[in-house]
Residue, then its C-alpha position, 0 to 999 in steps of 0.5 A: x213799663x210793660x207795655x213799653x217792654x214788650x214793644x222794645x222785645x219785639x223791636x230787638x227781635x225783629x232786628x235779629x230776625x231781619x238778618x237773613x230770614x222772617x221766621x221767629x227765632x224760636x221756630x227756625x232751624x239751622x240759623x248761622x251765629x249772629x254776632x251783637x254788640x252793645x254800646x253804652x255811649x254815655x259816661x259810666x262813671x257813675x251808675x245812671x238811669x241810663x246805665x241800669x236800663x242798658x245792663x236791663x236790656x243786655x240781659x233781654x239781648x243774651x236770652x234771645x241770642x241764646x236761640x242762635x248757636x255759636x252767637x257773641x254779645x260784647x259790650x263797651x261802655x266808658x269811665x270818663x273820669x279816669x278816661x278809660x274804657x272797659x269791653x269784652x265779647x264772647x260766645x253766648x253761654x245760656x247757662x249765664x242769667x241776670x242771676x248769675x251774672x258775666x261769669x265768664x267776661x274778661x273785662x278789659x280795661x284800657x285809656x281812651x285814645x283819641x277820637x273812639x268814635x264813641x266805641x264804634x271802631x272797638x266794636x267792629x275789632x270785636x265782632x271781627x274777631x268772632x268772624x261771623x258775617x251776620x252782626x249788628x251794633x246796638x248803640x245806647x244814647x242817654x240824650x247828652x251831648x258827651x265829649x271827650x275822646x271816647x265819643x269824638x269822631x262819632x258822627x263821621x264814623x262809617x260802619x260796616x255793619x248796621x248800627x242801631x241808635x237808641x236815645x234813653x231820654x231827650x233828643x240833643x243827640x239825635x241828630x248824631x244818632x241819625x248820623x250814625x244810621x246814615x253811615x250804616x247800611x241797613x242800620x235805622x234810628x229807633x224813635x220807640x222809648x226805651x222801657x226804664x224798668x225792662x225787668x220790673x213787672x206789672x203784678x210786683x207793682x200791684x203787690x206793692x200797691x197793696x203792701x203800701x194800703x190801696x185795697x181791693x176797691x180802690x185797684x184800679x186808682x193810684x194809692x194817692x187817692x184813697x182819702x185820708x191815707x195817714x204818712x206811711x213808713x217805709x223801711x227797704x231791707x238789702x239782705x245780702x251782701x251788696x260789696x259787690x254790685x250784683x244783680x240783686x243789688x241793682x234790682x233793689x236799688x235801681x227798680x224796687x226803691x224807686x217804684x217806693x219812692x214813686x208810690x209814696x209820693x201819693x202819701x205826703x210826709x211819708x219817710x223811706x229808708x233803706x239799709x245794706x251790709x258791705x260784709x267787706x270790710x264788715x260795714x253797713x250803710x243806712x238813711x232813712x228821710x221824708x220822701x222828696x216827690x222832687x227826688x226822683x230815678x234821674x236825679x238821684x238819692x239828692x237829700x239822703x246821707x249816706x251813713x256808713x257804720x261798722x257791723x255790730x254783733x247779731x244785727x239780724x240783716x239790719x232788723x233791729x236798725x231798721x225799727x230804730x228808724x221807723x220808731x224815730x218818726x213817731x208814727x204808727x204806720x210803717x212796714x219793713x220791706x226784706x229782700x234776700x238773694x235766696x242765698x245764705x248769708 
């Protein structure tokens, strides 16, 4: 995922570079303002794979926009169900990271009218609006065939900025993707795979590894294959206030649970459970099942139930509930992984 990360980065950065000029962008001076937006051409509805990775890459685009002062990034993406869209787009601030999160977007919500173009038309009002020659569109398939008024009027859509078409998995879009470039000047269909976890890092899931019983000797093969290995336990800890979808939130749930899950794929009757706290209305919400090498980050938690329970008094971040679980298996190995937000709840 590195790998592929770092190929992604320099892909990004040399479509920047590529406006007006072949210099680093951290090695040049006096560059104009450049103006990006982000298309989400898929239904949001739901937070998908899909979606994660995008809100990944959005933050990889903001870090290096930061180098072109006066930039915009603006972003759109559709709720299908109920037929809305949601944009904004303005100035890039540096002091806005993943940590902090949109501080300062607007959010603007509206119903869907016929034929969006899956967003493409929006996004020309949007980089319009910040009147800077220099823009680019980079436009995010999840590989379906989406219909709808969101997304009619794609293929046809002529472009006055280059547009930039990526697929996040399968080709049943690509040839409205090319389509797309085809109407766009300068713009070009990137056939290089989108990384699933843009910010998850190599040395996190060697730790990992360790934590879940690969030792020093067996490094460099997956925990599956030290022999003998016992089921493990494991108990995922949100200690923060997850009512709101924070950065936090989608670091734990979208990129730590399942670089777990995947890990104790290799341990079989393993079990993974999770626990987070909704501080409004004061519920939590907890699961804890056999690990299904069938479940994965496309399809989702299929098998888990989703128990939702009022707070009681010192719960301890869901400490004591999460020995409960592990205690109900019976087994002797299991372990607690604890994760704060660094603030004080």
């Amino acid at each position: 995922a590195i790998l592929a990360c770092s190929v992604l980065s320099e892909n990004i950065r040399s479509l920047f570079a590529s406006q007006s000029y072949h210099f680093p962008i951290y090695i040049h001076t006096g560059r104009g303002p450049l103006n990006v937006v982000i298309v989400y051409a898929f239904d949001c509805t739901n937070w998908t794979s899909a979606w994660y990775t995008v809100d990944g890459i959005f933050w990889m685009v903001q870090e290096k926009l930061t180098y072109f002062a006066g930039s915009c990034l603006g972003y759109i993406y559709v709720i299908s169900t109920p037929n809305t869209y949601t944009l904004d787009m303005k100035v890039v601030d540096p002091t806005e990271t993943k940590e902090t999160g949109y501080t300062k977007f607007a959010w603007h919500r509206m119903t869907c009218t016929k034929n969006m173009a899956s967003g493409l038309a929006e996004a020309h009002k949007m980089i319009s609006s910040c009147g800077h020659h220099n823009s680019i569109i980079l436009f995010f398939s999840d590989g379906l065939v989406n219909k709808g008024d969101f997304f009619d009027g794609t293929q046809n859509f002529v472009s006055k900025v280059p547009v930039h078409t990526f697929t996040l998995a399968g080709d049943a879009y690509n040839h409205v993707l090319h389509s797309i470039v085809a109407n766009s000047p300068g713009g070009k269909f990137h056939a290089t795979a989108v990384p699933e976890r843009p910010n998850l890092s190599s040395p996190f899931s060697k730790l990992l590894d360790s934590l879940l019983g690969a030792t020093p000797k067996d490094d460099e093969k997956p925990p599956g294959t030290v022999s003998g290995r016992e089921p493990l336990d494991v108990v995922i800890i949100s200690a923060f206030d997850s009512t709101n979808s924070t950065p936090a939130w989608y670091t734990v749930d979208n990129e730590i649970f399942w670089l777990v899950q995947e890990k104790l794929t290799h341990f079989a009757n393993s079990c993974m459970g999770y626990i987070y706290v909704m501080s409004t209305p004061n519920m939590y919400t907890s699961d804890m099942k056999v690990v299904d090498p069938a479940d994965t980050k496309e399809t989702g938690y299929r098998k888990f139930d989703w128990r939702r329970l009022k707070c009681t008094k010192n719960m301890a971040s869901g400490l004591a509930e999460a020995h409960k679980m592990i205690s109900s298996r019976g087994y002797h190995d299991g372990v607690i992984l604890f994760f704060s937000d660094g603030l004080i709840n």
